[in-house]
N, C-alpha and C positions, 0 to 999 in steps of 0.2 A: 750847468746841471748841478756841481758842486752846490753853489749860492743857495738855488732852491731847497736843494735836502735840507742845508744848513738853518734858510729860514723855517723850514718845517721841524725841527728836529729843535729851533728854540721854541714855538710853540708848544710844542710837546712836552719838554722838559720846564715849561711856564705854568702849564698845566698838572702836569703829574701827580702834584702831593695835592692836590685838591681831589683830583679824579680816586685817587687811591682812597681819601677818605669816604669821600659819598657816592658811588658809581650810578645811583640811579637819583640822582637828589638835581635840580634846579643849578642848584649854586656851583654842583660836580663841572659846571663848563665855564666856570671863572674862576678869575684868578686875579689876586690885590694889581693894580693896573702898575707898579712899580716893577714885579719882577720879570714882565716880557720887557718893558722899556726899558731897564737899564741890562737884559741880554742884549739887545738889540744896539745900544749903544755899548758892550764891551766890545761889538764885534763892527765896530765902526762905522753902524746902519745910520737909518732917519728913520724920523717916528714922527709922521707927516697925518695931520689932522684933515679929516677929511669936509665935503659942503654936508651940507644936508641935501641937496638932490645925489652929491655921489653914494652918501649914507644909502639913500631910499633904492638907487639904481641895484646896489649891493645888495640890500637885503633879497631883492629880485632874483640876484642873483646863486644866493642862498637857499632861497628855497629849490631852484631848479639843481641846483649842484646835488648828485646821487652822491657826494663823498662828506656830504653834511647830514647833522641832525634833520628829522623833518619839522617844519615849522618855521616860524619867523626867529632869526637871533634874537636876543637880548637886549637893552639897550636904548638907547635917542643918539649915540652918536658910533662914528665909524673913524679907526684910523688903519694909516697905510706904514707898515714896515718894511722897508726895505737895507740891502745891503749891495756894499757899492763891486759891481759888475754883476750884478745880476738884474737883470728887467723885471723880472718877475718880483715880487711880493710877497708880504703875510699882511692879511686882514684883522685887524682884533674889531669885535662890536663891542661898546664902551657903555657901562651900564653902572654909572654913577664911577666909584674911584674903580671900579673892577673892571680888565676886560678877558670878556668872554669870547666862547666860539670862536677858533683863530681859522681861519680859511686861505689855504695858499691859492694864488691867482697868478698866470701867465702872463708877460711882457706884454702880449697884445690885448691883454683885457687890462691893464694898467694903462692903456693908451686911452680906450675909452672910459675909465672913468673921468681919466683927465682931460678927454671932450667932454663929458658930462660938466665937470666945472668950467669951462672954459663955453659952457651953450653951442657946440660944435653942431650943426645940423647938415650931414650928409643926405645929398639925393641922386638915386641913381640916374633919372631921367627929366628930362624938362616936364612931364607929367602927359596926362591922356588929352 
């Protein structure tokens, strides 16, 4: 639970002096793509590039999440932050050197994105 706050809490603080300046502006949910990556790397994480189907499954994801903006994120691409002992994650959507809209995600939804790369296809039943 620690881990999580922590990833959220570098989001936050990756974000802040931007949000501060424009609260209602576009750009208020980015942030130069250097200062989440190298919090993430002070605190001994991985800043794991994500496919373009885990991108696309994510943005999905995005917009259903009530603890996001409404709309699609930003961006053509998606990376996965993580820090070590924690399952869980931070999302950043990567929109050119910036990344935007950081979204924390649970262990078990980091499993399926990485069925999503890996073409994982679950079925419950032999079919009708």
């Amino acid at each position: 639970m620690f881990r999580i706050a922590l990833a959220a809490s570098i989001g936050v603080i990756a974000l802040a002096p931007v949000v501060a300046r424009a609260a209602d502006s576009s750009s208020a949910r980015c942030t130069d793509i250097s200062v989440p990556k190298s919090a993430i790397a002070a605190h001994n994480g991985k800043w794991i590039e994500l496919t373009s189907e885990q991108w696309q499954f994510l943005r999905g994801v995005f917009v259903l999440n009530p603890n996001t903006p409404p709309g699609l994120p930003y961006g053509d691409k998606a990376v996965l932050a993580q820090v070590d002992g924690d399952p869980g994650g931070l999302v950043f959507f990567i929109d050119g050197d910036r990344a935007c809209t950081p979204m924390a995600i649970p262990g078990v939804l980091v499993g399926m994105v990485r069925d999503v790369a890996a073409s994982t296809i679950s079925h419950e039943a032999d079919g009708l």
